[in-house]
Backbone atoms as SQL, in Angstrom:
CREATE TABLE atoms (id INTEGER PRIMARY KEY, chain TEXT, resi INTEGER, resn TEXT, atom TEXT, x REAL, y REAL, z REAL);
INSERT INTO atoms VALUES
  (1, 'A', 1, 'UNK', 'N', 0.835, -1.177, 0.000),
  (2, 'A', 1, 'UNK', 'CA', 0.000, 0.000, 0.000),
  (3, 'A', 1, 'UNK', 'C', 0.883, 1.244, 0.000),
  (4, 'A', 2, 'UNK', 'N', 0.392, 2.895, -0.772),
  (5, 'A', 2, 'UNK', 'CA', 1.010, 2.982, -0.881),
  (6, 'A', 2, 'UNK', 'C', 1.392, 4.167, 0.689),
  (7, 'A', 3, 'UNK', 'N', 1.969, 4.861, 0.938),
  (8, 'A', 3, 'UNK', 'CA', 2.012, 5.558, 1.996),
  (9, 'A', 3, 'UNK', 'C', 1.955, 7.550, 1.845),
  (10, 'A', 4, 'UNK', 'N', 1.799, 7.779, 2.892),
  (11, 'A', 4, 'UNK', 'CA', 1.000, 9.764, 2.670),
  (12, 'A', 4, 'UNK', 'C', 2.329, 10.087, 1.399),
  (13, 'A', 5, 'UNK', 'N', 3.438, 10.013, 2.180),
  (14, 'A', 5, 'UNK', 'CA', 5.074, 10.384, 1.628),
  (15, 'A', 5, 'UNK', 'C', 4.604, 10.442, 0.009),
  (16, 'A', 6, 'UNK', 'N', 4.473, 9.540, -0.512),
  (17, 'A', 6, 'UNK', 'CA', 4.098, 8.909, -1.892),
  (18, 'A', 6, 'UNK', 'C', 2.955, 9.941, -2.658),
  (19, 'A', 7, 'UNK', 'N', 1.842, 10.131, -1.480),
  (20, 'A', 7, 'UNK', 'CA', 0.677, 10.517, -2.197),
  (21, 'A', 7, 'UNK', 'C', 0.968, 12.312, -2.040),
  (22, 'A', 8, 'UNK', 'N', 2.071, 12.621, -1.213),
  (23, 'A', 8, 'UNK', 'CA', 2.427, 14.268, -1.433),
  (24, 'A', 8, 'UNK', 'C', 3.094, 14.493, -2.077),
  (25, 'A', 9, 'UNK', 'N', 4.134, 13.315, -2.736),
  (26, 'A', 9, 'UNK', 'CA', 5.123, 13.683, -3.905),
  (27, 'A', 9, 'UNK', 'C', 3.912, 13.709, -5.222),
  (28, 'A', 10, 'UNK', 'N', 3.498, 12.196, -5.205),
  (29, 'A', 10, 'UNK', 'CA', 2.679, 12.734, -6.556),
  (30, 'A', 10, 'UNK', 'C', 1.807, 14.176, -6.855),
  (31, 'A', 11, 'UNK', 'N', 1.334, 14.491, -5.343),
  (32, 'A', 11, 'UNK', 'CA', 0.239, 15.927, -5.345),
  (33, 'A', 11, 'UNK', 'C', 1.308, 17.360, -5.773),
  (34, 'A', 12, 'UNK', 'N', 2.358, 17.319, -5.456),
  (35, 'A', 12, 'UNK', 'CA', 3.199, 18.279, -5.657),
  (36, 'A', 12, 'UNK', 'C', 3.392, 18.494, -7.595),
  (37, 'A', 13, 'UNK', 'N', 3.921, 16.946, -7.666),
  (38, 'A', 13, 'UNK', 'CA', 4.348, 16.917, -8.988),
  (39, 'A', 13, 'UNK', 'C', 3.233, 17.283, -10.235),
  (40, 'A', 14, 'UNK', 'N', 2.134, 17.027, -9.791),
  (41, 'A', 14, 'UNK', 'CA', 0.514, 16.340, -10.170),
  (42, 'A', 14, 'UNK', 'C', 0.249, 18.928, -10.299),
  (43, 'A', 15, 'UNK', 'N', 0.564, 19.083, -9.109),
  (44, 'A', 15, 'UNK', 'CA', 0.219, 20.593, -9.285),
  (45, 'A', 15, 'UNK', 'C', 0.952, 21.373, -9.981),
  (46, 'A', 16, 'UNK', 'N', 2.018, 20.950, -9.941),
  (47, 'A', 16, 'UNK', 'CA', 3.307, 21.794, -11.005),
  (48, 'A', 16, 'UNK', 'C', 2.696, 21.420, -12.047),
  (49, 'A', 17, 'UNK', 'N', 2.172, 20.348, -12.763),
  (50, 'A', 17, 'UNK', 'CA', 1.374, 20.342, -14.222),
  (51, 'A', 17, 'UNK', 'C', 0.462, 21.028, -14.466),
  (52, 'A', 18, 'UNK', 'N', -0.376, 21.277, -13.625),
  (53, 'A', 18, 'UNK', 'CA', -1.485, 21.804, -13.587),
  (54, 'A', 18, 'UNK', 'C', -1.127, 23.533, -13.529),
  (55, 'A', 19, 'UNK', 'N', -0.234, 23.653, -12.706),
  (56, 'A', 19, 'UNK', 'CA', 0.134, 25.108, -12.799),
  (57, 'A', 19, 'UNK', 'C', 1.059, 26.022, -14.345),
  (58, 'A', 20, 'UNK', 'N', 1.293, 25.063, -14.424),
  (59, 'A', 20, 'UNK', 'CA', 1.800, 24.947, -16.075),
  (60, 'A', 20, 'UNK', 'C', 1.124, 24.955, -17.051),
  (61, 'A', 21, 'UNK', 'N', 0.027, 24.395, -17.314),
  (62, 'A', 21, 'UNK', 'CA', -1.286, 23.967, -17.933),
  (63, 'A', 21, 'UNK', 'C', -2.180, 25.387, -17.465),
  (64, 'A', 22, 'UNK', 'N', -2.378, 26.154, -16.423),
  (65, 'A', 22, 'UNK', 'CA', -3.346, 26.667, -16.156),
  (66, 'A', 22, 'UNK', 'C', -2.672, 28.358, -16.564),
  (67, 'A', 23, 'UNK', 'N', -1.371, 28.711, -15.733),
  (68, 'A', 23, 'UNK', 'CA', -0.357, 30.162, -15.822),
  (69, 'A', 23, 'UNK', 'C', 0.579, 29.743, -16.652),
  (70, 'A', 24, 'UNK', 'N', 0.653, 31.019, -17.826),
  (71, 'A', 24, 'UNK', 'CA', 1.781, 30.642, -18.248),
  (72, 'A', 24, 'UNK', 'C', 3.089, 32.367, -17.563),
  (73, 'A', 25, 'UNK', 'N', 3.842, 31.830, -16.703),
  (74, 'A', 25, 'UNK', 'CA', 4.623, 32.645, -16.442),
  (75, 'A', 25, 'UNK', 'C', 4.598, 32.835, -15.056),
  (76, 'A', 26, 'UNK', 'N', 3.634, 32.188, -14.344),
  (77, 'A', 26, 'UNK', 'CA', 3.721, 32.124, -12.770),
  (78, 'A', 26, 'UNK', 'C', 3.358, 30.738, -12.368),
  (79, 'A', 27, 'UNK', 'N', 3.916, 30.015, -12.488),
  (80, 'A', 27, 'UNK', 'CA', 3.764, 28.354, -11.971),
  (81, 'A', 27, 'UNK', 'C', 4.707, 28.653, -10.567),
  (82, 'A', 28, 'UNK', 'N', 5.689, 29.483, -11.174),
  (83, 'A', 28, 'UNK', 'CA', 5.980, 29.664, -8.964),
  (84, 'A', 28, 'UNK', 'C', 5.489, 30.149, -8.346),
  (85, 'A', 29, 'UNK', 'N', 4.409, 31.043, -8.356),
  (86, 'A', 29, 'UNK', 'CA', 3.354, 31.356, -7.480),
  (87, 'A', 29, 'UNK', 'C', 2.533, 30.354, -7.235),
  (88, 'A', 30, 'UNK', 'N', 1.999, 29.309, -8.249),
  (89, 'A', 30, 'UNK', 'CA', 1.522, 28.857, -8.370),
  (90, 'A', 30, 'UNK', 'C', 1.548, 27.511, -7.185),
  (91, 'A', 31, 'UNK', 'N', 3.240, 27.358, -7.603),
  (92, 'A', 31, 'UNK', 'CA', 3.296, 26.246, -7.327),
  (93, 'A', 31, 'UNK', 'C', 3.291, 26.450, -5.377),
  (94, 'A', 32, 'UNK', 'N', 3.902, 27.502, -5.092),
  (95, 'A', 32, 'UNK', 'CA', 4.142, 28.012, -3.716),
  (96, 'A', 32, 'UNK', 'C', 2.669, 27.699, -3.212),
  (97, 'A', 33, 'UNK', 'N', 1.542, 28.267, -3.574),
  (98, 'A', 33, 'UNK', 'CA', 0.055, 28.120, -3.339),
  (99, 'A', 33, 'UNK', 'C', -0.597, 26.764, -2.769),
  (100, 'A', 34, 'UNK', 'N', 0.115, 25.983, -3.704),
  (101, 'A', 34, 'UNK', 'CA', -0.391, 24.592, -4.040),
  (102, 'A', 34, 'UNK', 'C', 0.280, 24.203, -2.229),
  (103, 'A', 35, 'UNK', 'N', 1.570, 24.687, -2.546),
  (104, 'A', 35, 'UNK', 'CA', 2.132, 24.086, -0.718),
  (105, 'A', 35, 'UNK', 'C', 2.000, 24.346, 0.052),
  (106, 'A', 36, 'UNK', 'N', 1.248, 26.011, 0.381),
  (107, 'A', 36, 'UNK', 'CA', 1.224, 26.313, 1.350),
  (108, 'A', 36, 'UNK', 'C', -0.521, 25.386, 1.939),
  (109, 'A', 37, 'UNK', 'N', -1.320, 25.843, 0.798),
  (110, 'A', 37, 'UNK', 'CA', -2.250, 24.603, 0.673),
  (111, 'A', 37, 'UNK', 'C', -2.101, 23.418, 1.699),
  (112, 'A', 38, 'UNK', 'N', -1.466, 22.642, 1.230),
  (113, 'A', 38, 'UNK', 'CA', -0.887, 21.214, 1.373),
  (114, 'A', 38, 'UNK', 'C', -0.022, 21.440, 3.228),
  (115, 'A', 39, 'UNK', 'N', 0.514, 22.802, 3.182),
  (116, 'A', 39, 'UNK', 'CA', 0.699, 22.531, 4.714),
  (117, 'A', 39, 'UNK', 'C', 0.065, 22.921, 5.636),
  (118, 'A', 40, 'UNK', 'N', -1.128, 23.558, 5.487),
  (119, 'A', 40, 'UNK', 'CA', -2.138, 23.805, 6.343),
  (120, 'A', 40, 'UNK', 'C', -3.427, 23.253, 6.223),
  (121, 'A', 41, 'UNK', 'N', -3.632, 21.644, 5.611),
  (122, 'A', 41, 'UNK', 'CA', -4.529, 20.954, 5.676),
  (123, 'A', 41, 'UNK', 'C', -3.601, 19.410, 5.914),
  (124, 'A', 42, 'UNK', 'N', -1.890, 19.230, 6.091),
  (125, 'A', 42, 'UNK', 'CA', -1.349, 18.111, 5.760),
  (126, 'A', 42, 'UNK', 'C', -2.274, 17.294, 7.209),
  (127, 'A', 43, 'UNK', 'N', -2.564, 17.930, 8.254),
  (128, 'A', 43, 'UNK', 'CA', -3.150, 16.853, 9.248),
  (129, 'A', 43, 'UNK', 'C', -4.142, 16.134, 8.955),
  (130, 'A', 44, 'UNK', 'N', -4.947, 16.811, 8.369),
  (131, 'A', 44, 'UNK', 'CA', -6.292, 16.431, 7.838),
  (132, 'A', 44, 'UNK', 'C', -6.268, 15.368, 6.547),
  (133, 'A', 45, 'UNK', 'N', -5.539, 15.928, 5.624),
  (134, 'A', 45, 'UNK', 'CA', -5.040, 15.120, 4.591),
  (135, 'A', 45, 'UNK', 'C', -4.457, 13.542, 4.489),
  (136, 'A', 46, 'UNK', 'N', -4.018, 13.732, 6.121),
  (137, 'A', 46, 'UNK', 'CA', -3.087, 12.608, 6.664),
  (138, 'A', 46, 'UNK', 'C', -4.411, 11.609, 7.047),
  (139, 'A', 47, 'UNK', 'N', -5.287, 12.372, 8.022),
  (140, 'A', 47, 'UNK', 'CA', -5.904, 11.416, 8.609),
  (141, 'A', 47, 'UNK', 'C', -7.296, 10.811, 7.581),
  (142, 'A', 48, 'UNK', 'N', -7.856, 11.441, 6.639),
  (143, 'A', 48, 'UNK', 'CA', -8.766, 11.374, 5.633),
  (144, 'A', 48, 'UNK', 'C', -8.036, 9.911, 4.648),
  (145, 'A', 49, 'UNK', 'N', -6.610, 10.385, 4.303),
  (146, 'A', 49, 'UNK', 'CA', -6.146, 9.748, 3.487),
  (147, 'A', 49, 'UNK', 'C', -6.189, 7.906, 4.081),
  (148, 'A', 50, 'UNK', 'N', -5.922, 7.986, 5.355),
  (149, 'A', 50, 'UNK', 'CA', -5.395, 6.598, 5.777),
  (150, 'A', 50, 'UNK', 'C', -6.871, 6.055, 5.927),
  (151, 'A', 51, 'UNK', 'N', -8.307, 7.002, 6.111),
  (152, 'A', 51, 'UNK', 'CA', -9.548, 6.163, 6.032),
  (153, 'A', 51, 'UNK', 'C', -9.811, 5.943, 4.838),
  (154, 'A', 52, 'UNK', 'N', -9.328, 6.460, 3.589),
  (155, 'A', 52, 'UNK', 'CA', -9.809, 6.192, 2.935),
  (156, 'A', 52, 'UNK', 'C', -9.045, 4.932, 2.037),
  (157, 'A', 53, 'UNK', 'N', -7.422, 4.946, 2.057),
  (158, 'A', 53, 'UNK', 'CA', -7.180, 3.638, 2.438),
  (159, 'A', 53, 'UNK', 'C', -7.548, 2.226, 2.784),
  (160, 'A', 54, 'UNK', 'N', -7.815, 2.729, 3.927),
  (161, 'A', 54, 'UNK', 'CA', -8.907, 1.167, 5.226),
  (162, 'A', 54, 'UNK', 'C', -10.008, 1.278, 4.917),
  (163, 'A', 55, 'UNK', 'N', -10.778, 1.813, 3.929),
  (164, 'A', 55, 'UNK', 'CA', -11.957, 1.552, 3.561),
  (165, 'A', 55, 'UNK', 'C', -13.173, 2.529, 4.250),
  (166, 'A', 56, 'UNK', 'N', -12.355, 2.788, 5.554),
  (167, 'A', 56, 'UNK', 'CA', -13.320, 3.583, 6.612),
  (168, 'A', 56, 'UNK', 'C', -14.290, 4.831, 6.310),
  (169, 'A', 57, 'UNK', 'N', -13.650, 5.410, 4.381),
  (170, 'A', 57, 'UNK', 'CA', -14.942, 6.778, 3.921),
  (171, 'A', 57, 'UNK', 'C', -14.639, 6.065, 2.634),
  (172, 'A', 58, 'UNK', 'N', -16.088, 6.621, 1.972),
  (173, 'A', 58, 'UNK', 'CA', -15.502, 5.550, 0.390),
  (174, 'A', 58, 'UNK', 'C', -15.348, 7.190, -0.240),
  (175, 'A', 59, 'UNK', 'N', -14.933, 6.825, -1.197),
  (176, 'A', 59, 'UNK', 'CA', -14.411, 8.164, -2.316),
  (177, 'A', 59, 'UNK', 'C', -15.064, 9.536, -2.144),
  (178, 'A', 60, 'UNK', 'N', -16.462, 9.153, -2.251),
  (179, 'A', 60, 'UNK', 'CA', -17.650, 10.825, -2.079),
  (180, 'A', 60, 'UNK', 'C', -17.295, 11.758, -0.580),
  (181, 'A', 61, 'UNK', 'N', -17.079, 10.658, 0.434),
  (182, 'A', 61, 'UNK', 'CA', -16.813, 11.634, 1.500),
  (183, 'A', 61, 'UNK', 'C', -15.431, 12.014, 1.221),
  (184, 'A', 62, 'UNK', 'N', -14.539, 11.239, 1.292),
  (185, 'A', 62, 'UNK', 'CA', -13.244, 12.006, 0.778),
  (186, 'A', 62, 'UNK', 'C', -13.117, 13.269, -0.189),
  (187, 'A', 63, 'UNK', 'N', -14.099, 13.064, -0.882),
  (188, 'A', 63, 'UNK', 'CA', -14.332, 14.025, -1.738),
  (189, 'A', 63, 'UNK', 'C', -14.660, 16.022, -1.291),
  (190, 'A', 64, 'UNK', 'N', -15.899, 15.082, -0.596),
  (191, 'A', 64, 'UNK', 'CA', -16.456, 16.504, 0.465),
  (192, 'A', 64, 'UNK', 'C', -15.514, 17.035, 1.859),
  (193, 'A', 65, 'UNK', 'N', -14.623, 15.839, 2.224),
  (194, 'A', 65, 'UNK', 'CA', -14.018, 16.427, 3.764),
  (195, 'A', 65, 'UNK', 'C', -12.986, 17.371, 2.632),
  (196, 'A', 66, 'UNK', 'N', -12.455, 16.864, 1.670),
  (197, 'A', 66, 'UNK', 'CA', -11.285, 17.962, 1.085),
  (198, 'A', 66, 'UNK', 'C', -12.082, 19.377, 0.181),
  (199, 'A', 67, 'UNK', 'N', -13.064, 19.325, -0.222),
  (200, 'A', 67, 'UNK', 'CA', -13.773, 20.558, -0.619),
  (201, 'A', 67, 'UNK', 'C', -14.451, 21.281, 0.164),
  (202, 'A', 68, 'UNK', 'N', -14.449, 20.775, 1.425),
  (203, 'A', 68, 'UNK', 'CA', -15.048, 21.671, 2.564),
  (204, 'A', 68, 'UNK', 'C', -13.653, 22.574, 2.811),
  (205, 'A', 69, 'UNK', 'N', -12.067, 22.249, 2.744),
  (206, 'A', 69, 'UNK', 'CA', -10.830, 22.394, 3.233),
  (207, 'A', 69, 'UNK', 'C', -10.610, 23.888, 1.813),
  (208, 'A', 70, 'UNK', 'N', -11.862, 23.594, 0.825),
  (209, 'A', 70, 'UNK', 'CA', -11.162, 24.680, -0.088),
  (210, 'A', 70, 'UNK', 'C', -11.000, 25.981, 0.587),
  (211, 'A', 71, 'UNK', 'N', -11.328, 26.822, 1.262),
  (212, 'A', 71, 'UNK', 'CA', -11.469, 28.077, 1.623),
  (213, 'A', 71, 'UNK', 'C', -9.500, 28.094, 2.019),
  (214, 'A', 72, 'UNK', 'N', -8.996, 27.270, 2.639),
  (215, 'A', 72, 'UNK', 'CA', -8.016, 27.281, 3.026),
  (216, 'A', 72, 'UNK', 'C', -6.557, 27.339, 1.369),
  (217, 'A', 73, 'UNK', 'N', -7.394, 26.825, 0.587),
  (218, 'A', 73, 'UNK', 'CA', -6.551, 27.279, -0.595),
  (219, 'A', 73, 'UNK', 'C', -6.828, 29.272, -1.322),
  (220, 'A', 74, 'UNK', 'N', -6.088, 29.538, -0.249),
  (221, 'A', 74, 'UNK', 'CA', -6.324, 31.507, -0.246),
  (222, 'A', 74, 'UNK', 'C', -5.595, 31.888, -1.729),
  (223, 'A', 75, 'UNK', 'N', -4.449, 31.248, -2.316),
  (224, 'A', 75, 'UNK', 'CA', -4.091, 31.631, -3.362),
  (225, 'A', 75, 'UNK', 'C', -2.999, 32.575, -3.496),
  (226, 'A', 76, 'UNK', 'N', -2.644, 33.255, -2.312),
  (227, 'A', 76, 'UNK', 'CA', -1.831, 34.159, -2.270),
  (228, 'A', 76, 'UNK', 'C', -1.088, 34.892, -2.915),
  (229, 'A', 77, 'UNK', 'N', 0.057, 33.663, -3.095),
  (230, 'A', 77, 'UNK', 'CA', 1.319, 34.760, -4.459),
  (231, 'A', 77, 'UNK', 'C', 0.272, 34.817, -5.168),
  (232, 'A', 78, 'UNK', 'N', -0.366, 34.250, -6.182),
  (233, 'A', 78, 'UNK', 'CA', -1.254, 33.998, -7.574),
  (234, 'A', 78, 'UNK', 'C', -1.865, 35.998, -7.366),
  (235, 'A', 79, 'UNK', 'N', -2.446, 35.843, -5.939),
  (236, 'A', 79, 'UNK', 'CA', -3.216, 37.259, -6.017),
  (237, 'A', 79, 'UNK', 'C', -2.343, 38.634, -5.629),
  (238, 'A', 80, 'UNK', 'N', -0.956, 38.337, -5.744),
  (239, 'A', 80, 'UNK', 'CA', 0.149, 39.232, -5.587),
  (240, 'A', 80, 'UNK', 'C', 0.145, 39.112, -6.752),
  (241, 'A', 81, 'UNK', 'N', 0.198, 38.439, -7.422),
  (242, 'A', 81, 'UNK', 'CA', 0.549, 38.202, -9.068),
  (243, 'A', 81, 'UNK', 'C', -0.007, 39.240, -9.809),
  (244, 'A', 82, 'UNK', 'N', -1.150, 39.673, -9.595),
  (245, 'A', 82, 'UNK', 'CA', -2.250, 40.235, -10.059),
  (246, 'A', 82, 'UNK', 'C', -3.236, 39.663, -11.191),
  (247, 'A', 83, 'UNK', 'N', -3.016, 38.546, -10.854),
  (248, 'A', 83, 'UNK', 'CA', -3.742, 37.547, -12.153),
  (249, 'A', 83, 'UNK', 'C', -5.500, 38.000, -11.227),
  (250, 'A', 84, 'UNK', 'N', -6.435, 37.295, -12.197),
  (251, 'A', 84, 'UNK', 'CA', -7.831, 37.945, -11.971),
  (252, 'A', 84, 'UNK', 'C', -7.986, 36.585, -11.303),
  (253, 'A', 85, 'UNK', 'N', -9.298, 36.648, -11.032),
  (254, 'A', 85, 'UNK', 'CA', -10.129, 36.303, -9.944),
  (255, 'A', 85, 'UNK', 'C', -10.585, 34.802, -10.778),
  (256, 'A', 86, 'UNK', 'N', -11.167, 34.943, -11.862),
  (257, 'A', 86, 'UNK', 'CA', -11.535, 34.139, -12.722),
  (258, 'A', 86, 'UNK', 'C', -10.424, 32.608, -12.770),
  (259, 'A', 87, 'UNK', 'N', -9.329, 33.351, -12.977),
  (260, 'A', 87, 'UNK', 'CA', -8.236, 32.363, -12.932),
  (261, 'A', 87, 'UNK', 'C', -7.742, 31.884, -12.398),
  (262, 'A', 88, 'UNK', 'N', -7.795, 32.437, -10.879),
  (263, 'A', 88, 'UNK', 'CA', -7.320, 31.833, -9.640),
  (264, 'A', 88, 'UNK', 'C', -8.774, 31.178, -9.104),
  (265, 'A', 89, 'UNK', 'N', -9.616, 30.727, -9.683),
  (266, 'A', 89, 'UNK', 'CA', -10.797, 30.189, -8.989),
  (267, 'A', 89, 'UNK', 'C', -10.801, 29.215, -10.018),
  (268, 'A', 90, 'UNK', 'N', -10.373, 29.204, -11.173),
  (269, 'A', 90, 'UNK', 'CA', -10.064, 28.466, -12.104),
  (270, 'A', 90, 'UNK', 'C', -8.946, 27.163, -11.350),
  (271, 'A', 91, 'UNK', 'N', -7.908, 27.877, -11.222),
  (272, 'A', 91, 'UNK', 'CA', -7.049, 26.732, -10.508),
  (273, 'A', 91, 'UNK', 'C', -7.488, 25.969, -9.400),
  (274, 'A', 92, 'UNK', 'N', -7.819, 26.668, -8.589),
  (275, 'A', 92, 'UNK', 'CA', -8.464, 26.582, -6.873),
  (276, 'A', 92, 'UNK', 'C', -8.844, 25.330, -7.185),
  (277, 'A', 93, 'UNK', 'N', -10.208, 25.365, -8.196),
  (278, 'A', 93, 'UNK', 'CA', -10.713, 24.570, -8.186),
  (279, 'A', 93, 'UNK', 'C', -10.006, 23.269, -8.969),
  (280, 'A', 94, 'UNK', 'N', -9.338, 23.639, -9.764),
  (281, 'A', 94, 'UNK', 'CA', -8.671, 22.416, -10.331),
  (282, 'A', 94, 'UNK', 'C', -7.819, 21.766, -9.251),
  (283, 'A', 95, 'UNK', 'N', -6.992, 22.578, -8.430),
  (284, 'A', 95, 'UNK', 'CA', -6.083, 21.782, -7.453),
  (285, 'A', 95, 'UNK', 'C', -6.693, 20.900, -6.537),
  (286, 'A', 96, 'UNK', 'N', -8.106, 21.563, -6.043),
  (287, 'A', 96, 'UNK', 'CA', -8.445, 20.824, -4.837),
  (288, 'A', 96, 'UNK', 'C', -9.148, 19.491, -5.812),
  (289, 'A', 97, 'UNK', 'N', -9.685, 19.224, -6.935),
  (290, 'A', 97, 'UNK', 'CA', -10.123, 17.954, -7.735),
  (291, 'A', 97, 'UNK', 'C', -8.718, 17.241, -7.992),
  (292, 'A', 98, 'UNK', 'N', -7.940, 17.803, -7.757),
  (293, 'A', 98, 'UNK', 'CA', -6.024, 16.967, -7.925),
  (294, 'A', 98, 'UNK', 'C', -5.377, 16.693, -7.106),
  (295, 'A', 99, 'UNK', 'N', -6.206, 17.191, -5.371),
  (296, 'A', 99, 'UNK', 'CA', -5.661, 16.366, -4.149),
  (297, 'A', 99, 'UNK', 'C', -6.858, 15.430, -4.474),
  (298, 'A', 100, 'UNK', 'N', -8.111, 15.319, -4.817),
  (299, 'A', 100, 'UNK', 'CA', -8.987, 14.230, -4.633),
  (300, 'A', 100, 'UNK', 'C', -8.276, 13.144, -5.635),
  (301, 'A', 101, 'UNK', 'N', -8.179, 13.222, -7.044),
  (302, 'A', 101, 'UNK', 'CA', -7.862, 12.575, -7.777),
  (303, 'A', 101, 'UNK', 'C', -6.352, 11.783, -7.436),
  (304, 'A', 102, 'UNK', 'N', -5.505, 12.468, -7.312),
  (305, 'A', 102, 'UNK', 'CA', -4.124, 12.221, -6.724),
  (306, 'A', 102, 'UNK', 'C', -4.734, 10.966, -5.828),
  (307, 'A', 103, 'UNK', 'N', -5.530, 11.550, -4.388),
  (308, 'A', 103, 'UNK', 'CA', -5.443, 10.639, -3.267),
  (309, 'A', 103, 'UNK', 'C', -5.922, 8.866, -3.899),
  (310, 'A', 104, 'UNK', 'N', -7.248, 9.298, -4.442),
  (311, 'A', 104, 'UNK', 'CA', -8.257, 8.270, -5.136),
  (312, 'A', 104, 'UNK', 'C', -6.850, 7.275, -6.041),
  (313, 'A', 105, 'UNK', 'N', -6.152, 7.931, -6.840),
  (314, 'A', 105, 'UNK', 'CA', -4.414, 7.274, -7.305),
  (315, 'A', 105, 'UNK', 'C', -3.895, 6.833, -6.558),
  (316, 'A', 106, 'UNK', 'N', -3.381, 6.948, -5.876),
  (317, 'A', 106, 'UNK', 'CA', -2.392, 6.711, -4.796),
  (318, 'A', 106, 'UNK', 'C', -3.247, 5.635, -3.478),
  (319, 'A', 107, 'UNK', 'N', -4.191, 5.532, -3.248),
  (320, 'A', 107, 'UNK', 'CA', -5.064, 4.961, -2.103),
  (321, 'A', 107, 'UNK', 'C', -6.210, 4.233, -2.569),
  (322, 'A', 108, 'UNK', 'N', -6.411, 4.025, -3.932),
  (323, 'A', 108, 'UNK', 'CA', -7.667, 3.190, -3.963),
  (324, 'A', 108, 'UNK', 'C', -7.547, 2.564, -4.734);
């Protein structure tokens, strides 16, 4: 099975595409976003991830405990960037469907 370690390398690597795919010319804002993200939900992430693992939430709640966590993806550099609103809600939303997807990879 595989372990969190595993499922934060792929989420990292998994957002640098996406930030690439989404900005062209700020994927380091981008990518900074994605981590700061990732370190102020990693507890939660941790403990969601290992139920969903053991079977203990099937995919849909996993789904909802990490889209309830969106507010916490603030976006920061992106909105130093001065990129619009449109586009950073654009990503938002793509990242937090790429910790679900990632996890659902990595754990199921």
């Amino acid at each position: 099975m595989a372990d969190f370690d595993d499922f934060l390398a792929a989420l990292k690597d998994n957002a640098a595409v996406l930030a690439q795919e989404t900005f062209d010319g700020y994927e380091a804002q981008a990518k900074q976003d994605a981590e700061a993200f990732i370190d102020k939900a990693k507890a939660d992430l941790k403990r969601w991830t290992k139920l969903l693992a053991d079977g203990d939430i099937n995919e849909e709640d996993f789904s909802d405990l990490v889209n309830a966590k969106k507010a916490l993806a603030e976006m920061f550099a992106l909105r130093q960037a001065g990129l619009s609103l449109i586009k950073l809600e654009k990503f938002r939303k793509g990242f937090i469907n790429l910790v679900v997807d990632t996890a659902f990879e990595v754990f199921v």
